[in-house]
C-alpha positions as CSV (number, residue, x, y, z in Angstrom):
1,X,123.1,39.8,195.7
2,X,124.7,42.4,193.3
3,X,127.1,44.9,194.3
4,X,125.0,47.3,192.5
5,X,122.0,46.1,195.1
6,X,124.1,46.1,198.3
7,X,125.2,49.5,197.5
8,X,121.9,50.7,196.9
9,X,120.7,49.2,200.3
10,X,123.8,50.6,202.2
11,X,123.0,54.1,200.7
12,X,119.1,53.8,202.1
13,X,121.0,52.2,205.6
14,X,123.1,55.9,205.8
15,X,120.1,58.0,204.9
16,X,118.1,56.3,207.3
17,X,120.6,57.0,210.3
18,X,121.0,60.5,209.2
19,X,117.6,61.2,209.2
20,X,116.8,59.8,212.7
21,X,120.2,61.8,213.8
22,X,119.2,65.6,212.5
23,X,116.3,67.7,213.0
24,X,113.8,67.7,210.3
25,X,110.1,69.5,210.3
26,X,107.8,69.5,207.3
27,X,105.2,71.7,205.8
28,X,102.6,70.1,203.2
29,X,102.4,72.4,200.0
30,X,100.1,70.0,198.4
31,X,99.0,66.7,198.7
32,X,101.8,64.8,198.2
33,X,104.7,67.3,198.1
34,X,106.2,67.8,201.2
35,X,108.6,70.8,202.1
36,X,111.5,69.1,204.2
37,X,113.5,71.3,206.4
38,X,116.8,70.3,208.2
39,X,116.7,72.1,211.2
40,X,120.2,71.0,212.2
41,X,122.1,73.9,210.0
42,X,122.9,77.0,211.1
43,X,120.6,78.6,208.1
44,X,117.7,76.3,207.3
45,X,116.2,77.8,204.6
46,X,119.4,76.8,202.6
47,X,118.3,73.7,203.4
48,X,114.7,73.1,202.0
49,X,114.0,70.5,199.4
50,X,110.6,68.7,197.9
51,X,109.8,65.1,198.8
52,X,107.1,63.8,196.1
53,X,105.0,61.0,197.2
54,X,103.2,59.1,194.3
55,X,99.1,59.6,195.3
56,X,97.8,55.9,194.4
57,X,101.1,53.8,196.3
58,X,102.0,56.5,198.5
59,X,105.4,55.5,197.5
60,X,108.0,58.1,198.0
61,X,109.3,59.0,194.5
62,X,111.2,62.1,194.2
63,X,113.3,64.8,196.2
64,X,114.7,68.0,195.0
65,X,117.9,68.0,197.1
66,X,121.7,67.2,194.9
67,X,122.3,64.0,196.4
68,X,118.5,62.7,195.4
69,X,118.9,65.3,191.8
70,X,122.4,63.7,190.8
71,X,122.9,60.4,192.4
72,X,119.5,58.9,191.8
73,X,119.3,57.9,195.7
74,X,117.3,57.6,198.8
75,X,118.2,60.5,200.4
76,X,117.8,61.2,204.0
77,X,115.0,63.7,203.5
78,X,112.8,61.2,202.0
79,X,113.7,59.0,205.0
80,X,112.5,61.6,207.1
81,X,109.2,61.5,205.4
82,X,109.1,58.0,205.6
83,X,109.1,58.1,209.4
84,X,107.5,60.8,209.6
85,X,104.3,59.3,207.7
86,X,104.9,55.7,208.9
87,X,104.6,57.0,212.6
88,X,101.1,59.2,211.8
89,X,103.5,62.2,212.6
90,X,102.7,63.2,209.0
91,X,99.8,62.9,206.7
92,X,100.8,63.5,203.5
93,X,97.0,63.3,201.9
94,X,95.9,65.7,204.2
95,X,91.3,65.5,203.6
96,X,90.1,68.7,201.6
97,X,87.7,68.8,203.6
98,X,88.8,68.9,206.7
99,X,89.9,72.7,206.9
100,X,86.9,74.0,205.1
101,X,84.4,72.3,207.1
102,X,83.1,74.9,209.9
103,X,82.5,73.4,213.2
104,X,78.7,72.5,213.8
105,X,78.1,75.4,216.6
106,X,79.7,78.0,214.6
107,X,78.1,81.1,214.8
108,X,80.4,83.2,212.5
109,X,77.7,84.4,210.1
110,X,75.8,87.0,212.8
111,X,78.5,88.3,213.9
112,X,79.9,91.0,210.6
113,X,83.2,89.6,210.2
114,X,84.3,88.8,214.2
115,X,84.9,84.7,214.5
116,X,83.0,82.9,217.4
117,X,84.3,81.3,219.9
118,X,83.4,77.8,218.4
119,X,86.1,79.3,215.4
120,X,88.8,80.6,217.8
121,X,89.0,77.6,220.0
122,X,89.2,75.3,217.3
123,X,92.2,77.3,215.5
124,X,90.0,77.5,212.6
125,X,90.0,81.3,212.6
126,X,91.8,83.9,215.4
127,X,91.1,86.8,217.2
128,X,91.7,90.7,216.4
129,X,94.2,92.5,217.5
């Protein structure tokens, strides 16, 4: 094995342990980019970065933080999308059709603008205020 090799696999090894040991959550802006927070600072909107994951493999490719930007490496935001998608926590090819798709009983249409229960119980739509 290289040197160049081990050190790439002892880089992955860190990022790997950092990611199980902070708090990450994720928000999907599109299929395929996820929004990675680090919950573990004291600000965490300093601390928001893009994890790209290639459609067809559904191999992480990319993240938008300095260590990923400059160094070329797995960083431990992609590591928390790895275990975050290997353990179904995550679904990073989220169906179109899933959140346009109006329950079967819904009832919205008669009632000018107020959602049905059906809606509101499914989180699909909410209630006034």
């Amino acid at each position: 094995m290289s040197t160049k090799q081990s050190a790439a696999l002892e880089a992955a090894e860190t990022a790997q342990k950092r990611a199980q040991a902070e708090q990450f959550s994720f928000d999907i802006d599109a299929p395929g980019l996820i929004e990675v927070t680090n919950e573990s600072h004291e600000n965490p909107a300093n601390h928001q970065y893009t994890v790209s994951i290639d459609n067809v493999t559904e191999e992480l490719m990319a993240c938008t933080c300095p260590h990923h930007v400059h160094c070329n490496a797995f960083c431990k935001h992609m590591a928390a999308v790895e275990n975050a998608t290997d353990d179904g926590i995550l679904d990073a090819f989220p169906s179109e059709d899933e959140d346009d798709a109006d329950p079967e009983d819904c009832d919205c249409d008669g009632l000018s603008g107020f959602p049905c229960w059906p809606c509101v119980r499914t989180g699909r739509k909410e209630l006034p205020n």
